[in-house]
C-alpha positions in Angstrom: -0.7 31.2 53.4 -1.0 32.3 49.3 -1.2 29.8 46.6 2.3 30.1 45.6 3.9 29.4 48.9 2.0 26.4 49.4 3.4 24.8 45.7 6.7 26.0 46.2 7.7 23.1 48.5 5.6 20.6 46.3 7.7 21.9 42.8 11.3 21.8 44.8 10.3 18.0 45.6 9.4 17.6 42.1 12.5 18.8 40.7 14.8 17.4 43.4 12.7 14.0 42.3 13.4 15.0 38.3 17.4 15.3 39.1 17.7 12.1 40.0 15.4 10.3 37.7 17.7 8.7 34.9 14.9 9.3 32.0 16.2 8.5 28.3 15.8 11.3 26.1 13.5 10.3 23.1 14.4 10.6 19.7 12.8 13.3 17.6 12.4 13.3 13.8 15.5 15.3 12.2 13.6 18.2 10.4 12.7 17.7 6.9 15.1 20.4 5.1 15.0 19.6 1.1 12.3 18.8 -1.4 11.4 15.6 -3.1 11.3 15.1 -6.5 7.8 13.6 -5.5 6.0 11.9 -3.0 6.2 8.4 -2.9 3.8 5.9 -1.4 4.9 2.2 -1.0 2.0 -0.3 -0.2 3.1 -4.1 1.0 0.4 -6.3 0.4 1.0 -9.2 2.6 0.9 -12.3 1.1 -0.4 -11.1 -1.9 1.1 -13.7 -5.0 2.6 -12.7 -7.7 -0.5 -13.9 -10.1 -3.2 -13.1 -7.9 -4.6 -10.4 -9.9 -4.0 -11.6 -13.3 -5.8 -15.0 -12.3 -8.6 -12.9 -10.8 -9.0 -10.9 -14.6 -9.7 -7.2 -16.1 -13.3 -7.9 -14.2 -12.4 -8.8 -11.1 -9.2 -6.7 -10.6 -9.7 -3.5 -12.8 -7.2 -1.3 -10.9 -4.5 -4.0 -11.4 -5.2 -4.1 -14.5 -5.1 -0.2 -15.2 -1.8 -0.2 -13.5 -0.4 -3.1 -15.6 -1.7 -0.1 -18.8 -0.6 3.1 -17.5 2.2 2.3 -15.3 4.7 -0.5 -14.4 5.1 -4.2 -13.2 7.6 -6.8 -12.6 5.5 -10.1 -13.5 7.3 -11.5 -10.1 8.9 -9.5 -7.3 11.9 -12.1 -6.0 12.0 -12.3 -2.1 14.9 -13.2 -0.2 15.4 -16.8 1.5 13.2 -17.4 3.6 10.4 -16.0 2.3 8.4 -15.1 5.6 6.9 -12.0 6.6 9.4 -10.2 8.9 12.9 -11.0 7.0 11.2 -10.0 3.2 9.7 -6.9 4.7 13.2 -5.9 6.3 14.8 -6.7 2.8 12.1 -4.7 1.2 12.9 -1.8 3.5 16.4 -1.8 3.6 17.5 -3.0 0.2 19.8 -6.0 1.7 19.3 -9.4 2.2 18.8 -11.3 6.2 22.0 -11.6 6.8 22.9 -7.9 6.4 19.8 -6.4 8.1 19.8 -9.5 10.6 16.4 -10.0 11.0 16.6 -14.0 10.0 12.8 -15.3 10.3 9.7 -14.7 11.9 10.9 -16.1 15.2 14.8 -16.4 16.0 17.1 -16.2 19.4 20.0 -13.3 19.5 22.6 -14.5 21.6 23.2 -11.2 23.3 19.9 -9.8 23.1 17.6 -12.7 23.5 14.5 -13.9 21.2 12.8 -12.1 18.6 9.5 -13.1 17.7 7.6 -10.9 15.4 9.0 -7.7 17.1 7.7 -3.9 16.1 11.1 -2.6 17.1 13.0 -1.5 14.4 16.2 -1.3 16.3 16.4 -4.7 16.1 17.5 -4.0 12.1 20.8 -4.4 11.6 20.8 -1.7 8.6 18.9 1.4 8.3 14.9 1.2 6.9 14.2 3.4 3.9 11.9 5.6 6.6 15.3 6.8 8.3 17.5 7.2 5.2 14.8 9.5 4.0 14.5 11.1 7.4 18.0 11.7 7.6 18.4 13.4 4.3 16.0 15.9 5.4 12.9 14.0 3.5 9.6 13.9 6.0 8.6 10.1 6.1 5.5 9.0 7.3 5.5 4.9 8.3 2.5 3.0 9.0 2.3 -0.3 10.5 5.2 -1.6 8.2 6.7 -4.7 10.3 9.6 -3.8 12.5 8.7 -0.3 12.4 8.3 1.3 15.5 10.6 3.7 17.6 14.4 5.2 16.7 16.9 3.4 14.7 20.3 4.6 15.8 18.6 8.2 17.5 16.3 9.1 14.6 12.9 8.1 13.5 10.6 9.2 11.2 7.9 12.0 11.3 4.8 9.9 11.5 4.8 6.0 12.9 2.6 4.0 15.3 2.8 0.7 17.4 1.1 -1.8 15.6 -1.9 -3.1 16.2 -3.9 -5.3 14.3 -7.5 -3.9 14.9 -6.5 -1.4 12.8 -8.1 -2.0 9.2 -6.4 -1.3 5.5 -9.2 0.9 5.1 -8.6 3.0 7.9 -4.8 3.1 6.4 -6.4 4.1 3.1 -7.8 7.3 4.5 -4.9 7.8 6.8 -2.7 8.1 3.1 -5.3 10.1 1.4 -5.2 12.6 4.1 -1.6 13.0 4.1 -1.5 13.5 0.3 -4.0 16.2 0.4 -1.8 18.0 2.4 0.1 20.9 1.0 3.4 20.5 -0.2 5.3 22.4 2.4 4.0 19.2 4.9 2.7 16.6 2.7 5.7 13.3 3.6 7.8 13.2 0.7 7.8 9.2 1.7 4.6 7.2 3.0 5.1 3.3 3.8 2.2 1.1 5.2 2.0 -2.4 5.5 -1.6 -4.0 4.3 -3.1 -7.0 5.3 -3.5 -8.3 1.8 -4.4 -12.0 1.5 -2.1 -13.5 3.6 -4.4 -14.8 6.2 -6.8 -15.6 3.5 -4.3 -17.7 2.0 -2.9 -19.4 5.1 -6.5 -20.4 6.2 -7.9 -21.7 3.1 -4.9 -21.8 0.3 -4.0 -20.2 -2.4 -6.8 -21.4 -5.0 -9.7 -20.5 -2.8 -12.5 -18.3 -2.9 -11.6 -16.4 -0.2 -8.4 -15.6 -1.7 -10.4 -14.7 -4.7 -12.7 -12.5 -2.8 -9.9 -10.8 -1.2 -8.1 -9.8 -4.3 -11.2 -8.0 -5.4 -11.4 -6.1 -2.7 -7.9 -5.1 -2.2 -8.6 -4.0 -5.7 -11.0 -1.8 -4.8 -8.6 -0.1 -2.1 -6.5 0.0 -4.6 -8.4 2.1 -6.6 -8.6 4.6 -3.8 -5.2 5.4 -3.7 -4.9 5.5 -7.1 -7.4 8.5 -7.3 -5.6 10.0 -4.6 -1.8 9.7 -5.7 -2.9 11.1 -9.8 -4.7 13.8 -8.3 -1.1 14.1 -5.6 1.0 13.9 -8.7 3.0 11.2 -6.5 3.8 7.8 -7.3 3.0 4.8 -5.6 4.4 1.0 -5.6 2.6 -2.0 -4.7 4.8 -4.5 -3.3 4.3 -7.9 -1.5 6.5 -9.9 1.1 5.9 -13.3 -0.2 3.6 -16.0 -2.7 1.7 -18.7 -1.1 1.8 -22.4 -2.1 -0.6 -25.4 -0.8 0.6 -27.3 2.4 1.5 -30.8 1.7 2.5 -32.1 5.3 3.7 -30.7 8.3 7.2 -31.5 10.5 7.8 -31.4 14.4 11.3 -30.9 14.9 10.8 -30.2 18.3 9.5 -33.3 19.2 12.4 -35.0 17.4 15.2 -33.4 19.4 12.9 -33.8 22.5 12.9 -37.6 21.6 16.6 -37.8 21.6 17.0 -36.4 24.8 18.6 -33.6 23.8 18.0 -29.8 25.3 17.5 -27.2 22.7 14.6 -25.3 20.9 13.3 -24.8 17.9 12.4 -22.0 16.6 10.3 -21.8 13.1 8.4 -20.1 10.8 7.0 -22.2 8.0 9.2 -23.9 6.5 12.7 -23.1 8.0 13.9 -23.4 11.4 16.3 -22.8 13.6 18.0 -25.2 16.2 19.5 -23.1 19.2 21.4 -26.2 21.3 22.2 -25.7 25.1 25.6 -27.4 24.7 27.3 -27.4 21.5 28.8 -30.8 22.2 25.5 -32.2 21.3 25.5 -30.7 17.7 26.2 -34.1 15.9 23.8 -35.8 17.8 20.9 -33.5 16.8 22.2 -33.5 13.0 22.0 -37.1 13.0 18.4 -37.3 14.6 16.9 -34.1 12.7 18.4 -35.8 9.5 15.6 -38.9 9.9 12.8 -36.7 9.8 11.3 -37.0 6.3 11.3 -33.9 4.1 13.6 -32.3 5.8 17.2 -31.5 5.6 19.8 -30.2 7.8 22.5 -27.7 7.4 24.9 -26.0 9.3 25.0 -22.1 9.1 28.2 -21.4 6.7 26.5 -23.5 4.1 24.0 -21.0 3.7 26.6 -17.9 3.4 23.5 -15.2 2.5 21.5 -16.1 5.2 24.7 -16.8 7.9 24.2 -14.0 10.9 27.1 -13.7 13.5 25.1 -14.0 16.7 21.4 -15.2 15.3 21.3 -18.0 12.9 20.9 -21.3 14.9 23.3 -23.7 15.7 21.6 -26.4 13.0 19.3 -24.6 10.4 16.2 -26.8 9.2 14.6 -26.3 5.5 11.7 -28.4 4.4 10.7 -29.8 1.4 8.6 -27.3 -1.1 5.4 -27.7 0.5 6.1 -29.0 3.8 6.2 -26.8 6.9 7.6 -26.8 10.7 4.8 -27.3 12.8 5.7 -27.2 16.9 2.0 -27.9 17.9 1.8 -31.0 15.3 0.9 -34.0 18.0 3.5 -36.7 16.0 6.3 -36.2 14.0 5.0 -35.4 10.8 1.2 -35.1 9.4 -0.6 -35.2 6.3 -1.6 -32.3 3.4 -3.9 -29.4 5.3 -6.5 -27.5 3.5 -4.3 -24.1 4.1 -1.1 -22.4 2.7 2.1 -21.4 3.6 5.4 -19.9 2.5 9.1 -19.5 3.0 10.5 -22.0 0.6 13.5 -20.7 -1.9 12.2 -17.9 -3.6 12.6 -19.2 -7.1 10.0 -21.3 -5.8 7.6 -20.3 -8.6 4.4 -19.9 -6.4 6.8 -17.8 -3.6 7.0 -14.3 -6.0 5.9 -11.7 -5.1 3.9 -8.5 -7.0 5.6 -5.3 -8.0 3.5 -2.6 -9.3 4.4 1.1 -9.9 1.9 4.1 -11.3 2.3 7.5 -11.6 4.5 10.1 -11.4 7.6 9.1 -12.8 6.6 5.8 -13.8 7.2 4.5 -17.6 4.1 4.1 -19.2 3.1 -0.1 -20.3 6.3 -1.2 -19.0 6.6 -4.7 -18.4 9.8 -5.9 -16.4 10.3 -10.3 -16.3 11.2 -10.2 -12.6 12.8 -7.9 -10.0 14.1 -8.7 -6.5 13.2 -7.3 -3.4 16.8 -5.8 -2.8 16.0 -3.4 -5.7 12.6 -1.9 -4.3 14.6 0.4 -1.8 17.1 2.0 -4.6 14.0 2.5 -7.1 12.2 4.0 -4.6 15.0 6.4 -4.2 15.4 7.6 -7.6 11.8 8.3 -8.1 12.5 10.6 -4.6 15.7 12.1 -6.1 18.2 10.7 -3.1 20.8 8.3 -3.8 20.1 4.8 -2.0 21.6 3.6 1.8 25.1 2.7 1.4 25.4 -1.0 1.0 22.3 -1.3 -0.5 22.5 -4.7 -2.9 20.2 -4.1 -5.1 19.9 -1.8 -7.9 17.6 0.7 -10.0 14.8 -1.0 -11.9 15.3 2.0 -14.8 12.4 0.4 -17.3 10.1 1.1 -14.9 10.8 4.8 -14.5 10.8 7.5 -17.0 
C-alpha cells in the first residue's frame, strides 16, 4: 500500500473532526497603513511618587534630572479615585476615568461576568486602550506587560503583546524597547507601552522614606538612561508616567470580619484603602451600613454618592473608603491594627503623597517646560498629538500643549 493511501483515511478523519470543532477565530492585528509623526514610547513606573527623584537629587537621579532640563514634566501627575494599580493604569490607557473604562479597583465582582482580580484581559475594559486606537488607525503598536493588556479588545489587538508574567525583569523590557527602536522605520511600532516595576513593591514593603526606595530610584534611573540613549538616537519621544504615590500605613481595617460579626452574608472585596461590599440579599443593606459605620476610620457610602466612580453592574452594593493612611486589610486577625512599617495607596488623589510622575523628552517635546500638575485622563490625548492621531472618542482629558513643541 503507498504512503499516500495510507494518510488519506487519517486526513478525511481529521477534517471530518475540524468540521465539527467550534474553534473561535483569533483576532489579528489590523495592518499598520499610515505613518506616525514619531514613535512614541510610554513607560509606567509603578508606584513610583511624584517626588521620588527630586528627593533622591542631580546625584542620585541624573537622568531625571536631564529630563527635568531638556524635556518636560508635570511636578505631579493626578490619578483617578482610587488610586490603585489596575483602575490608574486603565485611566492612563484609555484617557477616562473608572467609571467609564469600568475597571473599579484591584479586585471587584461584575454581576454578569463574575470577579475580577488583577485580570490581564483587556476585554474586561469598558473603553478602548490607546494600543487599539493606535492599531486601528493603521499605527503598529507594540504593548508590554501594561496591566489589563493581553488579547483582543472588541476583534483587534495590537501588533506585539504578551501574558504577563512577573519573572520577567525591567531590564529585559529595556532591551526588548531598544530593539524595537532600532528597527527600520518601515517596522519600527509607531507606539510602544510597557509597564515597569518601579518602586512599588519597594514602597509597600518598607515605606516610602526608606532606603530601599531610595536605592530603587537610582536604579530605575539608570534604566532610564538607557532608553534615553535609545529614543534621541530613535528620534522618538518617550513619557514616563506612574500609576500612583505612596504614603505610610497608619492602621489597618477588617471589614470582613465586621460584616461576618453581624451575621450577615456578603464579601468584601479591597484594595488598600477602598472596598467594596457585594451583599447576598439587598434587604440587608441597612444592616451592614449601620455595622460597617462603627469601624473606626472608616466611612460608608452608597454608590450614587460617588457619581465618577458609580459602575452599572460593578461597584458594590456599600462602598468602603478609609481614612488617609488607613487601609482594608482581610487577613488582619481583629478588627483594626496599629501603624506597619510599609506603605500603601489609593486614598483621594489630591492626597498630596498619592501623585504621580509625568516626564516627557524628545522628539516633540518643549524644551525646560515645567507644567504644576496634570491628570492621568490627559496622558492618552498627549500621547496622541505627539503621534499625529486625534484621541479615542470620549476621551476626558485634554492636550498638555506646554509640554509639546
Amino acid at each position: 500500500m503507498t504512503r499516500v493511501s495510507l494518510l488519506l483515511p487519517l486526513l478525511v478523519f481529521l477534517l471530518l473532526g475540524l468540521a465539527g470543532c467550534r474553534c473561535p477565530t483569533p483576532a489579528t492585528p489590523a495592518a499598520p497603513s499610515r505613518r506616525p509623526l514619531r514613535t512614541v514610547v510610554v513607560i509606567s513606573l509603578d508606584g513610583f511618587r511624584h517626588d521620588y527623584a527630586e528627593r533622591a537629587g542631580a546625584s542620585a537621579a541624573p537622568t531625571f534630572a536631564r529630563i527635568e532640563r531638556e524635556g518636560a514634566r508635570a511636578k505631579r501627575l493626578i490619578p483617578p479615585f482610587p488610586s490603585q494599580t489596575f483602575a490608574s493604569h486603565a485611566t492612563l490607557a484609555t484617557g477616562v476615568r473608572p467609571a467609564k473604562h469600568g475597571i473599579l479597583n484591584n479586585s471587584f465582582r461584575d454581576r454578569r461576568r463574575g470577579r475580577y482580580r488583577q485580570e490581564d484581559d483587556v476585554s474586561w475594559y469598558d473603553a478602548p486602550p490607546l494600543w487599539i486606537h493606535a492599531q486601528r488607525l493603521g499605527l503598529r503598536s507594540h504593548v508590554y506587560h501594561w496591566p489589563s493588556s493581553s488579547g483582543a479588545w472588541h476583534g483587534t489587538e495590537p501588533a506585539f503583546w504578551r501574558l504577563f508574567n512577573r519573572h520577567v525583569r525591567d531590564d529585559e523590557k529595556v532591551g526588548a524597547i531598544i530593539d524595537w527602536l532600532r528597527r527600520p522605520a518601515a517596522t519600527r511600532p509607531a507606539l510602544i507601552m510597557s509597564y515597569f516595576f518601579g518602586c512599588d513593591r519597594e514602597g509597600h514593603d518598607h515605606g516610602p522614606d526608606s532606603p530601599e526606595v531610595a536605592r530603587c530610584v537610582r536604579e530605575t534611573d539608570k534604566r532610564v538612561a538607557r532608553l534615553v540613549s535609545a529614543v534621541s538616537a530613535a528620534h522618538a519621544a518617550l513619557v514616563i508616567v506612574s500609576d500612583h504615590g505612596m504614603t505610610k500605613t497608619l492602621g489597618e481595617i477588617n471589614a470582613q470580619r465586621a460584616l461576618d460579626a453581624a451575621g450577615i452574608r456578603g464579601e468584601v472585596l479591597s484594595a488598600g484603602p477602598i472596598g467594596h461590599v457585594y451583599l447576598d440579599a439587598r434587604a440587608d443593606l441597612e444592616r451592614a451600613r449601620v455595622a460597617l459605620a462603627k469601624l473606626p476610620h472608616l466611612a460608608v457610602r452608597l454608590p450614587d454618592a460617588l457619581p465618577r466612580y458609580q459602575h452599572p453592574t460593578r461597584s458594590g452594593d456599600l462602598v468602603l473608603v478609609a481614612e488617609a493612611g488607613y487601609r482594608l486589610q482581610p487577613k488582619l486577625a481583629g478588627l483594626s491594627g496599629g501603624p506597619t512599617a510599609g506603605g500603601h495607596h489609593g486614598h483621594d488623589p489630591n492626597h498630596p503623597h498619592m501623585p504621580g510622575v509625568f516626564y516627557l523628552f524628545g522628539d516633540g517635546v518643549a524644551r525646560g517646560a515645567k507644567i504644576a500638575s496634570a491628570r492621568a485622563i490627559d496622558v492618552v490625548p498627549t500621547v496622541c498629538k505627539l503621534l499625529g492621531i486625534a484621541p479615542p472618542t470620549g476621551a476626558e482629558g485634554k492636550v498638555i500643549e506646554a509640554a509639546l513643541r
